[in-house]
N, C-alpha and C positions, 0 to 999 in steps of 0.2 A: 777920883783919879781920872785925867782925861789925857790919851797921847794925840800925837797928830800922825798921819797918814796921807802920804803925796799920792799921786793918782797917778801910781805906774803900774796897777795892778798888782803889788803888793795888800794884801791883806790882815785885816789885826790877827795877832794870836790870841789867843785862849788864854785864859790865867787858869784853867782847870775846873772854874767855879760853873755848878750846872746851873745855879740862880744866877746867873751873872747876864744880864741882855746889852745888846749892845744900840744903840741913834747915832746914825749917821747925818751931819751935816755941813755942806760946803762952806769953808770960813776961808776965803782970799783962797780958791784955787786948789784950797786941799779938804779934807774928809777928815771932821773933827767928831772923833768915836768919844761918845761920852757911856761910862760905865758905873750904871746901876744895879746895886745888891740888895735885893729885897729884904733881906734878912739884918744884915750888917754890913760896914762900908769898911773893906779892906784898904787900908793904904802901905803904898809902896813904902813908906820909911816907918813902920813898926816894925816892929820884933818879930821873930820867930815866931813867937808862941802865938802871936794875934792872928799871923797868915795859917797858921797852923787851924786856926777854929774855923778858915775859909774852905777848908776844904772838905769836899763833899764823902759820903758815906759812896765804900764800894758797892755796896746794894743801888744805888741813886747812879753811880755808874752804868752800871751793867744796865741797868734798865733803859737806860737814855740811848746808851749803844744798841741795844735791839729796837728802839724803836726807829733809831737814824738807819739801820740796816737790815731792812726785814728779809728771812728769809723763807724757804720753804720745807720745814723737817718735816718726815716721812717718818711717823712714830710704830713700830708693830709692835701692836697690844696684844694679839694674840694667831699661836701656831697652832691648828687641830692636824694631828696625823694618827691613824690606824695602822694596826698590824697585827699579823696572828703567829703564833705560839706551834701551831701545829701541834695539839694535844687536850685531850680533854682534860679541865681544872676543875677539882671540886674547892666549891666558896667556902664550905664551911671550913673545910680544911684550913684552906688561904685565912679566915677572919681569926681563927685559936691561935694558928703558930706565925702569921706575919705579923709585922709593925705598920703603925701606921695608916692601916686599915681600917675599914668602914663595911659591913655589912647588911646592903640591904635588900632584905629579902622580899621586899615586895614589887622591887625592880628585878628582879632575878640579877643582880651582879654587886660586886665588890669595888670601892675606891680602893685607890691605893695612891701616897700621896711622897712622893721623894721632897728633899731639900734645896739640893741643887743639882739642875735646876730646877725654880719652885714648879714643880708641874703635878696634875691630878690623872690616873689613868681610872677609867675605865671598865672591867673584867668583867666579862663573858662564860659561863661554864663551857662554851666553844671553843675558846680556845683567841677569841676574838675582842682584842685589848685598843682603847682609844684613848689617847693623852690629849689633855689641852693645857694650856696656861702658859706655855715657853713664848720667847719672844724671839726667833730665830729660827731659820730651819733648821742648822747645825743643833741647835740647842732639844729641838723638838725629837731629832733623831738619836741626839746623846741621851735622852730619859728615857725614847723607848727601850732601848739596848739594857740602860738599868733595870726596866720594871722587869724586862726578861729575867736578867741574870739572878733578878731576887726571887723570881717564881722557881728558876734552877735550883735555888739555894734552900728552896724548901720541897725537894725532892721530884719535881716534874722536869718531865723529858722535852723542854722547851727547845725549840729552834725559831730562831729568829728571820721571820716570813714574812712577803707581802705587803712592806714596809710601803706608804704613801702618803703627801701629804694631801688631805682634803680641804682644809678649808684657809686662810689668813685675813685674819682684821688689821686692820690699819688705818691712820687715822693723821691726818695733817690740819694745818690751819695758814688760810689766803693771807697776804698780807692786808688786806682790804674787804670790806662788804661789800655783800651782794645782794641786788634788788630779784630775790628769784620768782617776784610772782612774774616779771619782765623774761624772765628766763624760759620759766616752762610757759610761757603764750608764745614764744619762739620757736620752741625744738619739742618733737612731738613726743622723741623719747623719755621725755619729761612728768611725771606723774605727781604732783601736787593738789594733796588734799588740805589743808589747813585744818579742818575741821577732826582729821582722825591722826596727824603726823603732823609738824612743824615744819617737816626737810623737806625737799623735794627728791624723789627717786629717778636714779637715773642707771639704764642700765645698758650696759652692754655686751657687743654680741663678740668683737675683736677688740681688745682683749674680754677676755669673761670677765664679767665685774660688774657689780653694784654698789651705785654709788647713793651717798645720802649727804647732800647736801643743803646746810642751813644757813640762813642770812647775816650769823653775826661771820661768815668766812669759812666755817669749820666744815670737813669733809670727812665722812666717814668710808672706807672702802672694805670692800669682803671679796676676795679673788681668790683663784684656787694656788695662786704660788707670793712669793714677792717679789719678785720680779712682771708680774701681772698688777700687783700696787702700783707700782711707783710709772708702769704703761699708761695706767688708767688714770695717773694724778695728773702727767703730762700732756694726757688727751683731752682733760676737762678742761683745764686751764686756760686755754684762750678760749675756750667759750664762754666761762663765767667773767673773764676780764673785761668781758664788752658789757656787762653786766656791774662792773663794780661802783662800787660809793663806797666813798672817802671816809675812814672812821675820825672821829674827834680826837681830843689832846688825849681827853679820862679812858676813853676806848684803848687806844693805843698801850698808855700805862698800866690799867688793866691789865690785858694780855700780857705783856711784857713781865710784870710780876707774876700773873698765873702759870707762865712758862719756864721762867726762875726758879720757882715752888716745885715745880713739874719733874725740870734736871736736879736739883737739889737735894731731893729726897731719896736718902737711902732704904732700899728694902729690908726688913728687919727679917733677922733667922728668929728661928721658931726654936726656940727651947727645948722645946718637949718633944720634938725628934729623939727618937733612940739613937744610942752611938752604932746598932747590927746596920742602921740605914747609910753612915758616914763611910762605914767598913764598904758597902756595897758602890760608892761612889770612885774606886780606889783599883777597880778591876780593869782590866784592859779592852780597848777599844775597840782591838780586831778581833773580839770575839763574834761568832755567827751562830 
């Protein structure tokens, strides 16, 4: 199939096809686009059903769109936040009459492990409780208030204290590589060992934050909030730009389905939760 195309800056359209290339070349004054399909040669006067087998899989979509449109998601893998109880807790107590629990006595403290959100605390016979796993600060603060309210539920005089959040991971990916040995012989804050790490460490001091940063784009961040993440993304960022190289076609697609796979996946519930733990998700928020 070949149309023609006068040169008034007008542009061919797309027939939708991702195998579809296009050659331009001047015939008497105009731009004669000749259109090649690798696969099979769609023509405009068959049927339905032949244009129908030209069309591309929405997975092959989707993928082509993120590579024509990179952006920069700011993923948080994980929330750590402490807080205390104000009351002495005996474990072994907690390990006979809770759910979900874990006993280990050679740590002197007890897991204890909610559903939603997936998070794991922590426990202390102090009295002194630390959850991780949530992916949010609201989320991080919504399980500590659970794990309280379940320690209430088995008969301690819990008050909900000293709530903070300590730590957040986070984690994005450049639209492009980065040549970082060019990087750290540039900036002194730079700490590249090859031989004991792959990334380059980068830390700083406004916002807090260390960063680790690897060549195929990816950046790992650990700040004390999230809003100190996404500081410390936008602070690196032109500094590793003057640093970048161009990924290839297979690079780009790569990525592009690894990060498909990424949002795609749904987190699966866990079965074997008790329903005492579903009950405990079910209380109210302004409790203190």
């Amino acid at each position: 199939m070949a149309t023609v195309v006068q040169k008034n800056g007008i542009k061919p359209l797309s027939n939708g096809n991702s195998l579809v290339h296009h050659q331009m070349q001047n015939i008497n004054g105009y731009e004669h686009v000749e259109v090649l399909n690798d696969n099979t040669e769609c023509d405009s006067q068959q049927n339905n059903e032949q244009n129908d087998s030209c069309e591309p899989d929405s997975e092959q979509t989707e993928i082509e769109q993120i590579i024509e449109e990179p952006e920069i998601d700011i993923v948080i893998n994980n929330v750590v936040c402490s807080f205390s109880v104000r009351c002495h807790l005996n474990l072994r107590e907690i390990a006979l009459s809770g759910t979900n629990v874990e006993y280990r006595k050679e740590n002197g403290m007890v897991t204890m492990k909610l559903r939603r959100p997936y998070t794991t605390a922590s426990i202390w016979s102090s009295g002194k409780i630390t959850c991780t796993g949530a992916t949010s600060e609201d989320a991080a603060k919504q399980a500590a208030r659970r794990f309280a309210r379940c320690l209430q539920k088995l008969g301690f005089n819990t008050r909900f204290n000293n709530y903070r959040v300590v730590n957040v991971l986070g984690t994005c990916s450049m639209p492009f590589s980065i040549r970082i040995s060019s990087f750290s012989a540039r900036h002194r804050e730079a700490d590249y060992e090859p031989e004991l790490h792959p990334g380059v460490t980068y830390k700083l001091k406004s916002p807090k934050a260390t960063l680790k940063i690897f060549s195929t784009g990816s950046v790992t961040v650990t700040a004390p909030s999230v809003a100190d993440v996404q500081a410390a993304i936008e602070y690196i960022f032109p500094l590793v730009y003057e640093f970048r190289k161009e990924r290839t076609k297979e690079e780009k697609e790569a990525l592009a389905k690894k990060k498909l796979k990424q949002y795609g996946e749904i987190p699966l519930e866990h079965e074997e939760a008790d329903e005492a733990m579903s009950e405990s998700e079910n209380v109210e928020e302004s409790w203190d």
